[in-house]
C-alpha positions in Angstrom: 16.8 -10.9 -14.5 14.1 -9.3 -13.9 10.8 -10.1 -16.1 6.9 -9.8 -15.9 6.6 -13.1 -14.2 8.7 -11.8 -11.3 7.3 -8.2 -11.2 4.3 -9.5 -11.3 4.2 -9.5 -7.1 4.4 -5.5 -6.9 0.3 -6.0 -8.0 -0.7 -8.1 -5.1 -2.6 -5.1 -3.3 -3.7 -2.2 -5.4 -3.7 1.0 -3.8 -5.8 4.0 -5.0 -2.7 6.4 -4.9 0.4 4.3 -6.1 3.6 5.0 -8.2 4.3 3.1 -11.1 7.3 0.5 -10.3 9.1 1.8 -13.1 10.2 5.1 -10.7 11.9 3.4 -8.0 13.3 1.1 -10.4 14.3 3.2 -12.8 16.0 5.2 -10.1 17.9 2.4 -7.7 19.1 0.0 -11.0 21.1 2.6 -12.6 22.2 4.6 -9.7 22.4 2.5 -6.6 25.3 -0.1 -5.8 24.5 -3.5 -5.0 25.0 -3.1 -1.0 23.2 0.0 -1.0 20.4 0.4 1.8 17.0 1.9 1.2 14.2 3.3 2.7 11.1 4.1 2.1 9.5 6.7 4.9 5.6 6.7 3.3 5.9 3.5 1.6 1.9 3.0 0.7 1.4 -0.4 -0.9 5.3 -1.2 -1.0 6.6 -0.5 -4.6 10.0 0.8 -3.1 11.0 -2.0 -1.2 9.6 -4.3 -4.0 12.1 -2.8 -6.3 14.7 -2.9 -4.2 13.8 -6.4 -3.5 13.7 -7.2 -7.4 17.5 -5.6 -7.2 18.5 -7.5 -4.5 18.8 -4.5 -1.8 18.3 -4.5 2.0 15.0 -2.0 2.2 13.0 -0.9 4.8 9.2 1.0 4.5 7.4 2.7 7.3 3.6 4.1 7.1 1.2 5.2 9.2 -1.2 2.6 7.8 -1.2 -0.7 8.8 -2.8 -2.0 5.6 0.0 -0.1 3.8 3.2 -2.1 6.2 0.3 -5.5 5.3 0.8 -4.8 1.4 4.8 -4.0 1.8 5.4 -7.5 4.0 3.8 -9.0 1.7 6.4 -8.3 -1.2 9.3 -9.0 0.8 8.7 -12.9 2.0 8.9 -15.9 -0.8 6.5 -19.0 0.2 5.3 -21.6 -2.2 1.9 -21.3 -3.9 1.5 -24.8 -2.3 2.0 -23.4 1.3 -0.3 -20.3 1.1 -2.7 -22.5 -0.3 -2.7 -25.4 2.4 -2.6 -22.7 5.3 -5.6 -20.7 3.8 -7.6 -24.7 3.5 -6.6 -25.0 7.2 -7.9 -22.0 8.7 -11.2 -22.9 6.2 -11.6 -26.2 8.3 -12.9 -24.6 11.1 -16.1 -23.9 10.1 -17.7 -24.9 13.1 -15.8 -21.9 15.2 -17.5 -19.5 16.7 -16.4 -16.0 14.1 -17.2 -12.4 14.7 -19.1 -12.1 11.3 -20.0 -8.3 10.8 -23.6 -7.6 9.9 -25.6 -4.7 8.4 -27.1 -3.5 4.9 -23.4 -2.9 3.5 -22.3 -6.1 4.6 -25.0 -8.3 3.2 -24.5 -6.4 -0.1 -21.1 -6.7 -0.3 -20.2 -9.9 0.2 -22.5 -13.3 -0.3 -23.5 -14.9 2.9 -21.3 -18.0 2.6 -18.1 -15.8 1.0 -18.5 -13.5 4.3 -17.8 -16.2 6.4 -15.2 -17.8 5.1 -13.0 -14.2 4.6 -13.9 -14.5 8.4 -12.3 -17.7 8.9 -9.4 -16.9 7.8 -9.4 -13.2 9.2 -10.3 -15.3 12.9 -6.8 -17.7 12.3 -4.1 -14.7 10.4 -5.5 -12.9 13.7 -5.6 -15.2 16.5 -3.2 -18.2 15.7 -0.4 -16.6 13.8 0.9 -18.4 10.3 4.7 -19.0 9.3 6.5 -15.6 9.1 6.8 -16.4 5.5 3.3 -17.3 4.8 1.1 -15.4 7.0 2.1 -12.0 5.1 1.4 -13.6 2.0 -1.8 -14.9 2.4 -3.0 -11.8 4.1 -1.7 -9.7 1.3 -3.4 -12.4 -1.2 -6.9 -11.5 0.5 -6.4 -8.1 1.2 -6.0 -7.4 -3.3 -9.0 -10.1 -3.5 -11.3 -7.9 -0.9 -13.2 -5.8 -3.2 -13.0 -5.2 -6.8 -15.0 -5.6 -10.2 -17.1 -8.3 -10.6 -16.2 -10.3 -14.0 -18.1 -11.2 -16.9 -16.7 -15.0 -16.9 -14.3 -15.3 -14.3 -14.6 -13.9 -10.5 -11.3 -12.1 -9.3 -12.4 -10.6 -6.3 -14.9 -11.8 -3.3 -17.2 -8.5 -3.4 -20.0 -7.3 -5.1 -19.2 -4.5 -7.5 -16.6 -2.4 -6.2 -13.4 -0.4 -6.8 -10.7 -2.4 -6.1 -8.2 0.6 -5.0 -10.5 1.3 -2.0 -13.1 0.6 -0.1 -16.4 1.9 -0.9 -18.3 3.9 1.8 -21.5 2.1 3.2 -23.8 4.2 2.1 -23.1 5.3 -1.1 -22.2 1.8 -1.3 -26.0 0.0 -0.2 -27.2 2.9 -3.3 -25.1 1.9 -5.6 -25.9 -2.1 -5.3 -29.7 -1.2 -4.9 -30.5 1.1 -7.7 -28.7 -0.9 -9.9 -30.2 -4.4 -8.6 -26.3 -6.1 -7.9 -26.0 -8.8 -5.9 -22.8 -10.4 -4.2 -21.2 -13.5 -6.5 -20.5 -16.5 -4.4 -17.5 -16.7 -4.9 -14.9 -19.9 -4.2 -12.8 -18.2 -2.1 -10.0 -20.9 -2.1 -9.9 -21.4 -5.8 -8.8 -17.4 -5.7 -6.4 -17.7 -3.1 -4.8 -20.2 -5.3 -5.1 -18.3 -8.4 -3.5 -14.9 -6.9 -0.8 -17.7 -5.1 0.4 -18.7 -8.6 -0.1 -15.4 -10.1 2.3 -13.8 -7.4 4.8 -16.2 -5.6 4.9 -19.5 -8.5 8.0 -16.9 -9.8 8.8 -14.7 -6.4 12.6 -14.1 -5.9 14.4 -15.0 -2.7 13.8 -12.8 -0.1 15.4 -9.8 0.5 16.7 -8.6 4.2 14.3 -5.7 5.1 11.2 -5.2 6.6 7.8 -3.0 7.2 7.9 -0.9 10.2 4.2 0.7 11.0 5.1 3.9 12.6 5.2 7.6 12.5 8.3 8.6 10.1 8.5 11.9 12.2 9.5 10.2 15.5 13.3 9.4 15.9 12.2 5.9 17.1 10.8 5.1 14.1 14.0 5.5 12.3 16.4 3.9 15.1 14.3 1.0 14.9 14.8 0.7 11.0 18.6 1.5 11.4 18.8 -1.4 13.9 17.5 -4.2 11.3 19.9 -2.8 8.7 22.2 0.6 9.6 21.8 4.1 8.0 20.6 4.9 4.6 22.2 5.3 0.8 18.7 6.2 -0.8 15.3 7.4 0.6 12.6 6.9 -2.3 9.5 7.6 -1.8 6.1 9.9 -2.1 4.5 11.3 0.9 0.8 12.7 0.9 0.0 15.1 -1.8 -1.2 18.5 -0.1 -4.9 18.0 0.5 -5.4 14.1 0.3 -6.7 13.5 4.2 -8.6 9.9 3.6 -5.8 7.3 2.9 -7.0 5.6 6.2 -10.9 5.6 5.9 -10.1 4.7 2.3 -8.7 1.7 3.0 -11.5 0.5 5.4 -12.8 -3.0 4.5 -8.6 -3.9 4.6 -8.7 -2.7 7.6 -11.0 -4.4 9.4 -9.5 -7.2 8.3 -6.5 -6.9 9.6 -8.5 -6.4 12.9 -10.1 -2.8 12.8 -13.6 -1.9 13.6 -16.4 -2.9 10.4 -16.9 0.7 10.2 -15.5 3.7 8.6 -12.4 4.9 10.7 -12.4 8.7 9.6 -9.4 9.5 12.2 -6.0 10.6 10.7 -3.6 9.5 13.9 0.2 8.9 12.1 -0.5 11.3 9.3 0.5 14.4 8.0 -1.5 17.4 8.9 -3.3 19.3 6.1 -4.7 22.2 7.6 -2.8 24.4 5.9 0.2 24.4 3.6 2.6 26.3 6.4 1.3 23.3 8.6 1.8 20.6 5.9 5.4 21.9 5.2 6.5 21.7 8.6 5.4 17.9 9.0 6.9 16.6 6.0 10.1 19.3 7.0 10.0 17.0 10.0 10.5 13.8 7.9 13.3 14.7 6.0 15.3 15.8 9.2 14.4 13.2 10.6 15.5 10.8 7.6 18.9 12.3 7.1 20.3 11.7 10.9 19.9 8.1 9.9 21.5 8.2 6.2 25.2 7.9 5.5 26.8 10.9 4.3 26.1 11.8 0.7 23.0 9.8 0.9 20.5 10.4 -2.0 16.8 11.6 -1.8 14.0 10.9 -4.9 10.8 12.2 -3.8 7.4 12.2 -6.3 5.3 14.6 -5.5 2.0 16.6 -6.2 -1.7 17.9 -5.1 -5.3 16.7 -5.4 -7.3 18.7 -8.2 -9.3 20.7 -5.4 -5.7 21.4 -4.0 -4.0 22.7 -7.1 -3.7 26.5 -6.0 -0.7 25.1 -4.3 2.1 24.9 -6.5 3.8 21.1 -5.7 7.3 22.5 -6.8 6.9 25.2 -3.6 5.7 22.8 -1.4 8.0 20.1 -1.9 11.0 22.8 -1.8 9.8 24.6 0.8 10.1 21.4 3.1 13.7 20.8 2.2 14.8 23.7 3.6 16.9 23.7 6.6 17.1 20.0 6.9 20.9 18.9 5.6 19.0 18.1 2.5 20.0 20.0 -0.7 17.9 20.2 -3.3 19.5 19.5 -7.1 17.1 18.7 -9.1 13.0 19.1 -9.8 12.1 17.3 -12.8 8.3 16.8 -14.7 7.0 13.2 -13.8 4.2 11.6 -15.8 0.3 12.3 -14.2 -0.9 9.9 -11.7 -2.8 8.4 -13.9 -4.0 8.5 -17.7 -7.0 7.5 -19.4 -9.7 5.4 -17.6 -9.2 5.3 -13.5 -10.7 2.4 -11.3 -12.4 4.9 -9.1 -14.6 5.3 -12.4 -15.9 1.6 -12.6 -18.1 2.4 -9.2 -18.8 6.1 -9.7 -19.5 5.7 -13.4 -17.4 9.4 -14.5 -14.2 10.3 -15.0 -11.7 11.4 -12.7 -9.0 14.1 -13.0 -5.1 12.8 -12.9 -2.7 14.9 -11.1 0.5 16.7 -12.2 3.4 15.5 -10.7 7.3 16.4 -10.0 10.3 14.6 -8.6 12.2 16.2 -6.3 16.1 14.8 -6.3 18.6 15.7 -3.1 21.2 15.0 -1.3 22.3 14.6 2.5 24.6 17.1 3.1 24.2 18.4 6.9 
């Protein structure tokens, strides 16, 4: 059964562009059968392969990013509380190692002193001594959600100074922010969080499913034979690829980078994604995809994909796009329905630039595999 408590792991690792879990959800329980296989090929912070986890399904995700594959491994492994919290206290013991701490304006800003250090700890032992496959993807998930967010009235959630907790702020905008406003990084415990987010998400976690994240280009055949190899061809792909015009889902997602071993600086490069120079350009990439996809579905397979554009992007009509790039795949399309805006009401991106944000309009696209 499937309640809040056990949903509650799909929230680990906010993403700044992310489906509800209602979607996939909504789309696998009624439709899919129980050994159904499914794949996500842009699966962003995992919400696919959660649901198909919740439903007891073999899934697999692929992305381009790695903090995207960190998020998804982390929905698709069931430690304790107890051992997430004992392996985060051991890699906090060695505080007389020798960390890479990164330093700068931002940096001081961001994070206290003392809290710096101690993400670095365990940054230094997920890196260089690797965990329990069933841990290490959990506790690097739990501090990948806690890396930056709002700083609380009462209670601390987060280890950073005031931030969004979607993405990563830029460094400078970020150092003008703190300073005109006079904010100062909490010192935070960063082990009583840990164990608060390793209640919050695995004290009610379902078994694990069989499935996996695969970091890797969804365009490239060997992407997809390696996903085929860990569980065979395809009965549903659900998913949402770029909208037209978003280029920054890797410098976005910065600070999580770097702690899963980047560079402490912005990485504005775009290797693994889409191209967005152009809609003809666009179309042909994501066409790409889909071909791609549907050699490694069984036949009949199904296809749900939610799509739109940024606001400065809206000239291009989603509903073209998206059918455009089915064309001459093996994929048919049968249906485009209206889905809900990406988001209504008060946006987290508003809590660090202090105005509101346009949502998009989105569709879903519904086909099937018939080459």
């Amino acid at each position: 059964m499937i309640t809040a408590e056990t949903a509650r792991l799909n929230a680990i690792c906010p993403y700044f562009t992310m489906f509800p879990l209602d979607f996939p959800l909504g789309v696998l329980k009624v439709r899919a059968t129980r050994n159904a296989r499914v794949l996500d090929p842009f699966c962003g912070r995992g919400t696919t392969s959660f649901a198909a986890r919740l439903l007891g399904l073999q899934t697999i995700g692929i992305d381009a990013s790695r903090v995207a594959i960190a998020a998804t491994q982390a929905k698709l492994v069931a430690p304790t509380p107890e051992e997430i919290v004992n392996a985060a206290r051991v890699a906090l013991s060695g505080a007389r190692q020798s960390v890479e701490v990164p330093e700068g304006a931002f940096w001081t800003l961001a994070y206290h002193r003392d809290v710096l250090r101690d993400i670095c700890l365990i940054r230094h032992a997920l890196l260089r001594d690797p965990l329990d496959s069933q841990v290490a993807p959990a506790l690097r998930g739990i501090i990948l959600g806690a890396l930056h967010g709002p700083v609380g009235r009462t209670k601390q959630s987060y280890f950073s100074n005031q931030s969004p907790r979607t993405y990563g702020p830029k460094p400078a905008y970020a150092v003008r922010f703190w300073t005109k406003r006079g904010l100062m990084p909490p010192r935070v415990n960063v082990l009583a969080i840990i164990a608060e987010r390793a209640q919050r998400y695995y004290g009610n976690a379902s078994e694990r499913v069989i499935g996996a994240a695969i970091e890797g280009d969804s365009r490239r055949r060997a992407t997809l034979d390696e996903a085929c190899e860990i569980i065979g061809k395809f009965d549903w792909i659900v998913t949402s690829p770029p909208y037209y015009g978003l280029r920054t889902y890797l410098p976005d997602q910065w600070i999580r980078n770097w702690f899963l071993g980047g560079p402490a600086t912005v990485d504005y490069t775009s290797k693994g994604q889409l191209s967005h120079s152009g809609p003809d350009r666009f179309v042909t990439d994501l066409r790409d995809v889909w071909a791609n996809v549907g050699t490694h579905c069984r036949p009949g397979a199904t296809m749900v994909v939610r799509f739109g554009s940024i606001p400065c992007r809206q000239v291009e009509d989603p509903v073209q796009l998206i059918s455009a790039s089915l064309e001459a795949t093996g994929w048919v399309k049968t249906n485009v329905r209206p889905a809900n805006s990406a988001a209504r009401g008060k946006r987290q991106a508003d809590t660090f630039h202090r105005q509101r944000s346009a949502p998009c309009e989105e569709v879903d696209a519904w086909a099937q595999w018939r080459p």
